[in-house]
PAGU-86411 format. One line per 5 residues: number of its first residue (from 1); for each residue x, y, z of C-alpha. Coordinates in nm, 2 decimals. Example, Ala and Ser with C-alpha at 12.3 -4.5 7.8 and 13.67 -1.06 7.14 Angstrom:
<recs>
1 = 1.23:-0.45:0.78; 1.37:-0.11:0.71
</recs>
This chain:
<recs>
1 = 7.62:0.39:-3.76; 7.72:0.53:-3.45; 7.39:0.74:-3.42; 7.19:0.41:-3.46; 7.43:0.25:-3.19
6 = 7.32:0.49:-2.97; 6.96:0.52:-2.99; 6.90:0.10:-2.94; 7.20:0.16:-2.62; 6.92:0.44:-2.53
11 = 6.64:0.25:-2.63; 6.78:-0.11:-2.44; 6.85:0.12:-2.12; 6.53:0.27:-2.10; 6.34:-0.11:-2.12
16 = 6.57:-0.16:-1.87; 6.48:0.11:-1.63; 6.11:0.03:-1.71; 6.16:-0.30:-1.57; 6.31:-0.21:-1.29
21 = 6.08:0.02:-1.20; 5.90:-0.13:-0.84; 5.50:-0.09:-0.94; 5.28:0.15:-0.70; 4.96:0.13:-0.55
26 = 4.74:0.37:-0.66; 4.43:0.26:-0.55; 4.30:0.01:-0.24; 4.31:-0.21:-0.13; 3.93:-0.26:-0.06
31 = 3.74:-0.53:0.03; 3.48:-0.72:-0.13; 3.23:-1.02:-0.15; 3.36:-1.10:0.20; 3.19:-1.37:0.36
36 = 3.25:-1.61:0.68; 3.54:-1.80:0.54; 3.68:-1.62:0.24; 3.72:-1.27:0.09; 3.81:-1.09:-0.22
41 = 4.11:-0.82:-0.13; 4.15:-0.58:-0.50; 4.42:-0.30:-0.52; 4.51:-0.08:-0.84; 4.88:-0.04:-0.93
46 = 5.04:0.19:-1.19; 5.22:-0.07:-1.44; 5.18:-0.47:-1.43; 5.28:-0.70:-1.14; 5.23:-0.98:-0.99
51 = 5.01:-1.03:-0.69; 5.09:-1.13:-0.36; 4.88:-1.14:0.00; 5.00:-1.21:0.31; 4.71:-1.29:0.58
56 = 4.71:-1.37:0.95; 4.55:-1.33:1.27; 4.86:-1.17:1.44; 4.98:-0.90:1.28; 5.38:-0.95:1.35
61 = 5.31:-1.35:1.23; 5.12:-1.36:0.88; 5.11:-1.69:0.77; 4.88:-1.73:0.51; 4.98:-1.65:0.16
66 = 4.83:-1.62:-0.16; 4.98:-1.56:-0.49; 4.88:-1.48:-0.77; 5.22:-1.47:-1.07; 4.99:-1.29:-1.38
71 = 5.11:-0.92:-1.47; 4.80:-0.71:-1.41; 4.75:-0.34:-1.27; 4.40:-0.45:-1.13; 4.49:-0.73:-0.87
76 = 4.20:-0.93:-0.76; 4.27:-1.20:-0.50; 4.06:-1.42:-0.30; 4.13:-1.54:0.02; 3.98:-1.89:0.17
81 = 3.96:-2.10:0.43; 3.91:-1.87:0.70; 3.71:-1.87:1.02; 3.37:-1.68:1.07; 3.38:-1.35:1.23
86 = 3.76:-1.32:1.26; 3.97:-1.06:1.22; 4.27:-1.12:1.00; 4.57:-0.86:0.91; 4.69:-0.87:0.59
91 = 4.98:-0.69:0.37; 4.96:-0.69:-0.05; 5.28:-0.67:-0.31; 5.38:-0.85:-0.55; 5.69:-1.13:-0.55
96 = 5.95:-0.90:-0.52; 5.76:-0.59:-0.26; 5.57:-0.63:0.03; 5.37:-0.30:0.20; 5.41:-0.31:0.56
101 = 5.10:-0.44:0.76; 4.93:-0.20:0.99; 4.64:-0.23:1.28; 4.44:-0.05:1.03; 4.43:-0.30:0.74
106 = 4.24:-0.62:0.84; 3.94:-0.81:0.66; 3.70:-0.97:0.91; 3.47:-1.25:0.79; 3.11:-1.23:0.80
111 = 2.97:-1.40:1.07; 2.90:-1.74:1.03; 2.53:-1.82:0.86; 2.31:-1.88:1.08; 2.50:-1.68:1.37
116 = 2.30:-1.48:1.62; 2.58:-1.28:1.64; 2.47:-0.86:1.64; 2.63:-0.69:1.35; 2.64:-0.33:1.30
121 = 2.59:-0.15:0.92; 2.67:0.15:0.78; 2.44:0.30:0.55; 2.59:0.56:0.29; 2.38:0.74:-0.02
126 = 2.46:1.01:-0.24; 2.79:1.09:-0.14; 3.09:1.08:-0.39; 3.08:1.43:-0.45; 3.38:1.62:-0.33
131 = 3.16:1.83:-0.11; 3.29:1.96:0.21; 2.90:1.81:0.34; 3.07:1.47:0.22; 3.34:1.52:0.43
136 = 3.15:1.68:0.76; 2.92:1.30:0.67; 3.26:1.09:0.68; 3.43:1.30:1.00; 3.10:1.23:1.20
141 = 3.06:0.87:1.12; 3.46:0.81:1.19; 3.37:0.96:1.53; 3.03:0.82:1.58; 3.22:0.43:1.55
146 = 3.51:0.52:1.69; 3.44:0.24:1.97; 3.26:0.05:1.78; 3.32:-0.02:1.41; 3.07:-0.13:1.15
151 = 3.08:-0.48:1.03; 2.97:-0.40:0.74; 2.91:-0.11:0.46; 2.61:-0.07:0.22; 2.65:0.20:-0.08
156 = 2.24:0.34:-0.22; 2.39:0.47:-0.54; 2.53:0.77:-0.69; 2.86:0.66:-0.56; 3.06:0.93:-0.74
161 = 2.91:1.24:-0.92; 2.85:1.35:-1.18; 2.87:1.03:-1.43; 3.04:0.74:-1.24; 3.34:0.75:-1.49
166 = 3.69:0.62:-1.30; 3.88:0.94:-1.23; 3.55:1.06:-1.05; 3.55:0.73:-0.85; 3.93:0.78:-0.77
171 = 3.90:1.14:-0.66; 3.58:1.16:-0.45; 3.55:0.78:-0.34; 3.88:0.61:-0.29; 4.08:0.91:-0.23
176 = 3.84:0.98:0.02; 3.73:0.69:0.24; 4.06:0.48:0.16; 4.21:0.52:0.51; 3.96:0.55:0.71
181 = 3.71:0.26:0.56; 3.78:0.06:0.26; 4.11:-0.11:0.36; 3.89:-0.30:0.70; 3.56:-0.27:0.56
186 = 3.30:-0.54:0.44; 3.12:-0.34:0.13; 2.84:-0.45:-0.06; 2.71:-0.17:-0.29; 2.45:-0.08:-0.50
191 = 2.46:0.16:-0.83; 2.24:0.45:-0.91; 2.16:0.66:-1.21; 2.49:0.89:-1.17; 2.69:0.56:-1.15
196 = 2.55:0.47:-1.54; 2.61:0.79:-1.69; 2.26:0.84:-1.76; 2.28:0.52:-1.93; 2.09:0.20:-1.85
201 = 2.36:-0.09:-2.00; 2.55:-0.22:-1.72; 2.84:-0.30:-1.97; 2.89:0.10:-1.96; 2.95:0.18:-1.56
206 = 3.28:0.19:-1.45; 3.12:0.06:-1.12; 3.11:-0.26:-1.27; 3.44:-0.32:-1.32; 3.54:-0.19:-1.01
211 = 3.36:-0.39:-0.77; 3.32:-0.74:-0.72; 2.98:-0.86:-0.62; 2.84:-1.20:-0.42; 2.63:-1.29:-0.73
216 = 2.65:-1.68:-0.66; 2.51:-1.70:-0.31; 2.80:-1.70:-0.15; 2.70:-1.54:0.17; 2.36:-1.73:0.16
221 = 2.14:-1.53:-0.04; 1.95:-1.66:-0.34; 2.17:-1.64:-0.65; 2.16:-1.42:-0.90; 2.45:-1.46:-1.08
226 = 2.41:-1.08:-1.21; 2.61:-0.77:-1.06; 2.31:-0.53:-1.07; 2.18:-0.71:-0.79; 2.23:-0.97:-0.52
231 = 2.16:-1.05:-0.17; 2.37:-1.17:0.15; 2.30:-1.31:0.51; 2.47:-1.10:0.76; 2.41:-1.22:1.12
236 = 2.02:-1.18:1.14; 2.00:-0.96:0.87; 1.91:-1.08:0.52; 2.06:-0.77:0.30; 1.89:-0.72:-0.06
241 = 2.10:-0.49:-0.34; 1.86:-0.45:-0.63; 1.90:-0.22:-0.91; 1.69:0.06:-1.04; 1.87:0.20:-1.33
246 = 1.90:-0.15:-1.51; 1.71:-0.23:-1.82; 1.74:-0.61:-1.94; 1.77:-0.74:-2.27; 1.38:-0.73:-2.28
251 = 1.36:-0.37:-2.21; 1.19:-0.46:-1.89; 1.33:-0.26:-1.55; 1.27:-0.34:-1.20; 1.00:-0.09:-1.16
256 = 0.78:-0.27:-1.42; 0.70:-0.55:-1.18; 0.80:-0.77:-1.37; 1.11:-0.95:-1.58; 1.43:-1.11:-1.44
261 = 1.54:-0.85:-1.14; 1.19:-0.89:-1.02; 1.13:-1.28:-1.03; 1.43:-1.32:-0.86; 1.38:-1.06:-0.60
266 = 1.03:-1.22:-0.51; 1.27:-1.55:-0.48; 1.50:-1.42:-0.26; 1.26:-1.28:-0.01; 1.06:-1.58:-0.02
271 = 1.35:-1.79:0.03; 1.48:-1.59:0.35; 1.45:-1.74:0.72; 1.59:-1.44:0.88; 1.42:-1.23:1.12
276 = 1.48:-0.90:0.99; 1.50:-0.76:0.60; 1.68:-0.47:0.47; 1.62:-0.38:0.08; 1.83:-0.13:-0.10
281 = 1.83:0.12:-0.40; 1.86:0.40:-0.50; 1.54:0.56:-0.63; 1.27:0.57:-0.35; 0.91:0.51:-0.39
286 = 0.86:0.80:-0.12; 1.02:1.13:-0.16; 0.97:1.50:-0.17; 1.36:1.61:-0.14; 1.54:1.70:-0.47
291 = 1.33:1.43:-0.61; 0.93:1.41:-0.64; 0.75:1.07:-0.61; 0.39:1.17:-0.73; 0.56:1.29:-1.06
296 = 0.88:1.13:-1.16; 0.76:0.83:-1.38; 1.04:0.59:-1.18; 0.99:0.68:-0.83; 0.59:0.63:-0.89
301 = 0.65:0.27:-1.05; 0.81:0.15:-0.77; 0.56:0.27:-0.55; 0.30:0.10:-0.74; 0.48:-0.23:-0.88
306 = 0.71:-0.28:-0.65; 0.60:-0.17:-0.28; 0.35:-0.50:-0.27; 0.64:-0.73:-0.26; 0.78:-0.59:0.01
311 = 0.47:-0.59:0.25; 0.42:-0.92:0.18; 0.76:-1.07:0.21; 0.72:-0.89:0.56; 1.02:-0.67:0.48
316 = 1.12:-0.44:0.80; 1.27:-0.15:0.57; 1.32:0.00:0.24; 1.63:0.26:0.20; 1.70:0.44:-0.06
321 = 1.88:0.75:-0.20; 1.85:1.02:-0.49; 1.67:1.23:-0.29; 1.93:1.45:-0.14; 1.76:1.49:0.19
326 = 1.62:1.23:0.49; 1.30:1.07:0.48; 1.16:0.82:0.72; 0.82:0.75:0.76; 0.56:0.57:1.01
331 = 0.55:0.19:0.91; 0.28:0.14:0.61; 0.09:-0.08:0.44; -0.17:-0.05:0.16; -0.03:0.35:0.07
336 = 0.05:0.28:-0.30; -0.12:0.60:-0.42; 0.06:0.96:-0.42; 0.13:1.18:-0.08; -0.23:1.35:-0.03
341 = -0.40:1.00:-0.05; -0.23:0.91:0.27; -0.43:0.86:0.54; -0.27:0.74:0.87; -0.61:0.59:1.03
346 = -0.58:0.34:0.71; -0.21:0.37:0.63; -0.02:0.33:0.95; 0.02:-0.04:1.06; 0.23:-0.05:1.45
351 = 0.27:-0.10:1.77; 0.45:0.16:1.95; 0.62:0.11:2.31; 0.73:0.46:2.33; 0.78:0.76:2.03
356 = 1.02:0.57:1.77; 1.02:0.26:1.96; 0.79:0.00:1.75; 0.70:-0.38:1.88; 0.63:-0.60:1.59
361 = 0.31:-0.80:1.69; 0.20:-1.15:1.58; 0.02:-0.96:1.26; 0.32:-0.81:1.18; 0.44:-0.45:1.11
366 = 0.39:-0.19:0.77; 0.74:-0.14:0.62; 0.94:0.15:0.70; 1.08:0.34:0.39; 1.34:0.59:0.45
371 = 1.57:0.80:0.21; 1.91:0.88:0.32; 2.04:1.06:0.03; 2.24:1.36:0.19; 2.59:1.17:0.26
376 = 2.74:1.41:0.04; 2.47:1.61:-0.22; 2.27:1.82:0.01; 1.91:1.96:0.03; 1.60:2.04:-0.21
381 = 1.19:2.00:-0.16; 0.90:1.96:-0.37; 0.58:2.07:-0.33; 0.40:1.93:-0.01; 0.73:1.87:0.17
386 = 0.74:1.71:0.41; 0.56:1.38:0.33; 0.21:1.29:0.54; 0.37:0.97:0.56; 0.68:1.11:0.72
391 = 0.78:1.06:1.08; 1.10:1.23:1.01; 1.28:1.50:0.71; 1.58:1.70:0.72; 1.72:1.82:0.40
396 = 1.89:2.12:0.60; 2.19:1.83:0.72; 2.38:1.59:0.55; 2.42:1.24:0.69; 2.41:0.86:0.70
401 = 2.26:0.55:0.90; 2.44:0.31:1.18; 2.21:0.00:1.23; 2.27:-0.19:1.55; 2.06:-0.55:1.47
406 = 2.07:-0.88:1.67; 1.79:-1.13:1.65; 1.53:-0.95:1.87; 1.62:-0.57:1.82; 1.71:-0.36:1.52
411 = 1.81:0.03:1.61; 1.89:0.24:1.36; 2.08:0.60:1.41; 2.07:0.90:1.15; 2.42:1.06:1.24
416 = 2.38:1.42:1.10; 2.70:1.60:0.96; 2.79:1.76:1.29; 2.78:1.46:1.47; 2.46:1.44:1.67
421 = 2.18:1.15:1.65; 1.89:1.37:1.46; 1.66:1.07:1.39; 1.64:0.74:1.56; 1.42:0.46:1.55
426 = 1.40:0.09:1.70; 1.18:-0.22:1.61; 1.16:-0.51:1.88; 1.04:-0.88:1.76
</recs>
């Protein structure tokens, strides 16, 4: 009797201590789907709690709250009526603890749509792989924006090697860039094959479930109303996420030219009224890195089905990753075929001011494909490397992109591991 006493005393005072416990953040926050007047903030915590965001644009006075009272360990909480292109402090908890608000964790709104307001974009492939290349990548970019900070963040797939799965995302993606860049920045990411696990279900990936994506047009893009892919309006940059790995309910993919991703794609970039277009994947059309394009059955597809809808939709560049290495080439129309078939005379479609320095005309300009795969896997070549088509390869140095664009300029930066500008490129309309 006794003995039975004291196991439910034991068994009361654990439950007890349980509940008492205060819950911890073990992951975030990070931002997502941000756009000019709302934003989704998500953090991870150990055991169930409610959730709780305090927002404002003075950091010692944050008025706005939000609260959300359902026990969950993955908080999700949108934040509204804000004002475009505003910097707003915030602090997360639940209803009982607050964490103390810092410079270093803001969300700033998108600029308004329509704004003719210059944004500035980092461009990240390849990279969640624990690598001390990934890290060199990270150190050089934190130094490279150290005056000036991206607006916003893209992801070109295989966001954490080797299969996506959620211990690899906490340990070479979160763990990594949670200081320095996901608590302040805008992401809008894309998946690659790593992120699947090989797999081509999106009901699979981790990724998924970790991210939150503008499906519904909420940043002016057509809507998809799909994760895989989605587009946004940032400034004067229309920004197009499409997926390569997926394979929809009709066993059609992206690279078959035709099906879902691709009708809506063709859509979008009808739809758009901005001046310059960005479209990014992860499995280029162009590549002779760790990854062949005249042979690998994907990468060929692409080229083939897929390249035409960017020339005519007037698309100003295509970037992509899987290809551990950088790849930029000369801006093209008409090359659909493999590397030897490339012939500049035909292939090559600009006007150049100065070496790198292109001025679109009133017939337009060939689309620029580049592969910045090296932002943490590092190095390989095929055969023929480097491309014909190529202006530009390195698979010696990791790195990633900075893009400068306002309505009449777009510069774009290849910041190499050590922190110099190897490759560099700007297009004036």
């Amino acid at each position: 009797m006794m003995h039975t006493m004291l196991k439910t005393l034991g068994f009361v005072f654990l439950c007890h201590l349980i509940l008492a416990q205060s819950p911890q953040i073990i992951r975030g926050p990070y931002l997502q789907s941000v756009t000019p007047n709302s934003g989704i903030i998500r953090w991870r915590t150990d055991i169930p709690s409610s959730s709780q965001v305090f927002l404002g644009e003075n950091l010692s006075n944050l008025q706005l709250k939000v609260i959300d009272n359902q026990q969950v360990t993955e908080h999700v909480v949108t934040v509204s009526h804000l004002k475009p292109n505003k910097k707003y402090f915030y602090s997360i908890g639940d209803l009982k603890n607050m964490s103390t608000a810092s410079e270093n964790r803001y969300l700033k709104t998108a600029p308004a749509l329509g704004s003719k307001a210059s944004v500035r974009i980092w461009a990240l492939g390849d990279f969640g792989s624990g690598s001390a290349n990934q890290k060199a990548v990270l150190k050089s970019i934190v130094s490279f924006t150290e005056t000036k900070r991206p607006d916003a963040w893209i992801w070109l797939g295989d966001n954490a090697y080797s299969n996506g799965k959620e211990e690899e995302y906490q340990a070479r993606v979160f763990d990594i860039y949670q200081n320095d860049f996901f608590q302040n920045l805008n992401l809008y990411p894309a998946p690659g094959n790593h992120d699947y696990g090989g797999k081509h279900d999106p009901s699979l990936p981790p990724y998924f479930k970790i991210f939150s994506m503008p499906v519904n047009g909420e940043l002016g893009g057509l809507p998809s109303g799909v994760p895989s892919y989605y587009s946004v309006n940032y400034g004067q940059v229309h920004l197009v996420s499409i997926d390569t790995e997926l394979i929809e309910p009709s066993g059609l993919q992206l690279v078959s030219g035709k099906g879902l991703q691709y009708e809506w794609l063709e859509r979008d970039l009808k739809a758009n009224k901005l001046p310059w277009v960005i479209v990014y994947f992860h499995k280029p059309p162009y590549s002779k890195g760790s990854h062949d394009s005249d042979t690998e059955s994907d990468m060929k597809l692409m080229r083939e089905n897929v390249n035409p809808l960017f020339e005519k939709f007037k698309v100003d560049l295509v970037l992509a990753g899987h290809s551990h290495v950088y790849e930029r080439t000369h801006p093209m129309r008409g090359h659909f075929g493999i590397n030897s078939s490339f012939d500049a005379s035909k292939h090559v479609f600009a006007n150049t001011k100065a070496p790198n320095h292109y001025v679109v005309g009133k017939d337009g300009q060939g689309v620029i494909y580049v592969v910045n795969g090296s932002g943490g896997q590092l190095g390989g070549q095929k055969a023929e490397w480097p491309m014909k088509s190529s202006v530009y390869s390195n698979n010696k140095d990791g790195g990633s992109m900075i893009f400068d664009i306002s309505q009449h300029r777009f510069e774009a930066h290849w910041v190499s591991s050590a922190g110099d500008v190897k490759d560099h490129f700007i297009i004036e309309k």
